[in-house]
C-alpha positions in Angstrom: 0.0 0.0 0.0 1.1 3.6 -1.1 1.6 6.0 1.6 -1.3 8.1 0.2 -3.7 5.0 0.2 -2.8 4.4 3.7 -3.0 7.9 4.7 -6.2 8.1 2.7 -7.8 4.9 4.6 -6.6 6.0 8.1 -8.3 9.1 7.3 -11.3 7.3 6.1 -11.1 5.1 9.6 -10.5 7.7 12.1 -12.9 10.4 11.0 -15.7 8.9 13.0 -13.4 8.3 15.6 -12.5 12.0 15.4 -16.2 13.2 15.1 -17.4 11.2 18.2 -14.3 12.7 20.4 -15.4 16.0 19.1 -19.2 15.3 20.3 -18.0 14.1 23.5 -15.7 17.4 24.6 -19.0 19.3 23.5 -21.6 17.7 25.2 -22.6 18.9 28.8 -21.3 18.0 31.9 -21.5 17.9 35.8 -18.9 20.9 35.6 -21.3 22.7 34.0 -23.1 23.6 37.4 -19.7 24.2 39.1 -20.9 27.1 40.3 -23.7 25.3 42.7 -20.6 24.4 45.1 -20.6 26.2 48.5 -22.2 27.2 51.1 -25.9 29.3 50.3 -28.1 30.5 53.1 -31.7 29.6 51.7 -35.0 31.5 52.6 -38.5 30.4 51.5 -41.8 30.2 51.6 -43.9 27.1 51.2 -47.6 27.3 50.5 -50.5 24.8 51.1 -52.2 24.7 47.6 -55.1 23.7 48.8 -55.8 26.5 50.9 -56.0 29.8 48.9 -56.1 32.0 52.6 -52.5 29.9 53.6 -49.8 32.3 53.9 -46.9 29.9 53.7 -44.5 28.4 55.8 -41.6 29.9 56.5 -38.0 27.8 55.8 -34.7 29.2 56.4 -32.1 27.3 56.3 -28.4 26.0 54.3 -27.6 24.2 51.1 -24.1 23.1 51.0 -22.9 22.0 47.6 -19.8 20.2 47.1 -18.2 17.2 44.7 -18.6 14.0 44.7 -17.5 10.3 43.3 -15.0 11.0 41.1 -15.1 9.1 37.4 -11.7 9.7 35.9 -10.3 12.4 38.1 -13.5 14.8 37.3 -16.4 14.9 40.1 -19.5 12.6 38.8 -21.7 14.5 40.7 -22.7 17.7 42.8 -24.2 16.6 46.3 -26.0 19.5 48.0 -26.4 18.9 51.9 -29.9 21.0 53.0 -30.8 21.4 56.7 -33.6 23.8 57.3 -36.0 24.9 59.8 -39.8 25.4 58.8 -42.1 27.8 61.1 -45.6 25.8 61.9 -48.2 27.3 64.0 -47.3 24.6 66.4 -43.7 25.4 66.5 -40.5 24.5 64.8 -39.8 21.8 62.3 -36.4 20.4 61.6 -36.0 18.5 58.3 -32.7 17.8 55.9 -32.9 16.6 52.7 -29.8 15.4 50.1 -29.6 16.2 46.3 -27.0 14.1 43.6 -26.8 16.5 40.8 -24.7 15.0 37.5 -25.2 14.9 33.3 -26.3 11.7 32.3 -25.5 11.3 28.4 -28.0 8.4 28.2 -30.7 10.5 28.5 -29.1 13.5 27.4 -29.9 15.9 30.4 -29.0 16.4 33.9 -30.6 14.7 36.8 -31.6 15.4 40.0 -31.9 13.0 42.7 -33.6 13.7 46.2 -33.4 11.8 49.2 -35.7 13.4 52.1 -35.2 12.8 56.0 -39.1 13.9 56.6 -41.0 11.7 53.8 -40.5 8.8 52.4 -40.5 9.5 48.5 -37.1 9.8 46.2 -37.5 11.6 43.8 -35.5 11.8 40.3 -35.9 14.8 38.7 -34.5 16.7 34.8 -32.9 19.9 35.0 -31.9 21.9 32.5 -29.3 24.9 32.7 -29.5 27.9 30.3 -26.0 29.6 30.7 -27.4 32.9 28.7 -30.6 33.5 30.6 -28.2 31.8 33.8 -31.9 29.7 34.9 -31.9 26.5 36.4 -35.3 24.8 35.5 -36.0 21.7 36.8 -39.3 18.7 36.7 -39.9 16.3 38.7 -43.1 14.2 39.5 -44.2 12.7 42.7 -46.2 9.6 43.3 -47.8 9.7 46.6 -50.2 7.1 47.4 -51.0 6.6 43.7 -51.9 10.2 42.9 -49.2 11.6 40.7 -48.3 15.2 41.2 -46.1 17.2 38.8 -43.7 20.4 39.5 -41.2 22.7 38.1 -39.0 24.9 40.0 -37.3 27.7 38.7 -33.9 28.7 40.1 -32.6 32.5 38.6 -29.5 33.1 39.2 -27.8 36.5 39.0 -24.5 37.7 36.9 -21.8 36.4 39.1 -23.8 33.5 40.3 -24.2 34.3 44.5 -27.7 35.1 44.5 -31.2 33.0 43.0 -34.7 33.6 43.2 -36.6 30.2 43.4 -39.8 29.5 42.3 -42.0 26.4 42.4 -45.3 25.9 41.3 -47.0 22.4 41.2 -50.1 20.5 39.4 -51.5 18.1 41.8 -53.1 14.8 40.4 -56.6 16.6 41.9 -56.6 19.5 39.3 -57.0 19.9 35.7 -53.9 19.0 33.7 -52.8 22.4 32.7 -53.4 24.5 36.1 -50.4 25.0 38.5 -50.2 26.4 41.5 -47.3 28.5 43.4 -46.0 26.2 45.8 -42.6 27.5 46.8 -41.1 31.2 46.7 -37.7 31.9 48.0 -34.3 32.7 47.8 -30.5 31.6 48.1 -27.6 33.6 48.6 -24.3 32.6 48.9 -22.3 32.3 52.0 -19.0 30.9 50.9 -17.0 29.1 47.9 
């Protein structure tokens, strides 16, 4: 074989080889959300969607974000640690819950999975990040005795990423398919890198 044929039929083998590397550096990843890691103070409001004279529940409370499981020297995931304090008319509530953030190429989006110390439920949720508008969205579903329930939470971040607004707003299995309700209003701020 020529040196040109051989050049010509490594170039011919490689070039999908060379296209798939080339999808692979560009397709998201868990460093994407880099800027989740740290320490944020979070305030909120929770609201009884049942009740349109509740005034919400009061959380404040921290979310600290750091690596975790590394695949290859680069974190597989963002755990965030939550502890937080709710204000109930019959006093104070003390409740911690644990998120595993990472990209999962199989299904071509980021994940969210929640682990609760109060309620029984995990929940795996699909977030999406748009760098430009710098929004967090993320939907999840919750099965809860067979009734389904369906949310998405908003988290808006501002330029240099130490402040969000949060917003959630939820569809319970009771009400029509297209009608959501605020559920959750708040905010985080960070505290530390």
């Amino acid at each position: 074989m020529s040196r040109k044929h051989f050049f010509a039929a490594a170039a011919v083998v490689l070039a999908p080889v060379i296209a798939f590397a080339q999808d692979q550096a560009d397709e998201p990843g868990t460093g994407d959300l880099e800027f989740l890691v740290g320490t944020w103070n979070i305030t909120a409001l929770h609201y009884d969607v049942t009740n349109p004279e509740d005034k919400g529940r009061q959380e404040t409370g921290t979310k600290v974000c750091r690596h975790a499981l590394e695949n290859g020297g680069e974190p597989a995931y963002i755990t965030c640690e939550n502890i937080s304090i709710y204000k109930l008319p019959e006093g104070e509530s003390h409740e911690a819950y644990i998120e595993y953030i990472n990209y999962n190429p199989f299904v071509g989006a980021f994940e969210k999975a929640n682990f609760f110390s109060s309620f029984p439920v995990k929940v795996i949720e699909r977030v999406t990040f748009d760098a430009a508008t710098r929004v967090i969205e993320i939907r999840g579903r919750v099965e809860v005795e067979h009734n389904v329930d369906s949310y998405v939470e908003y988290w808006r971040f501002n330029k240099d990423f130490s402040v969000f607004d949060r917003k959630a707003m939820i569809n319970l299995s009771s009400m029509p398919m297209t009608e959501y309700r605020l559920i959750l209003s708040g905010k985080g701020v960070r505290a530390s890198k």
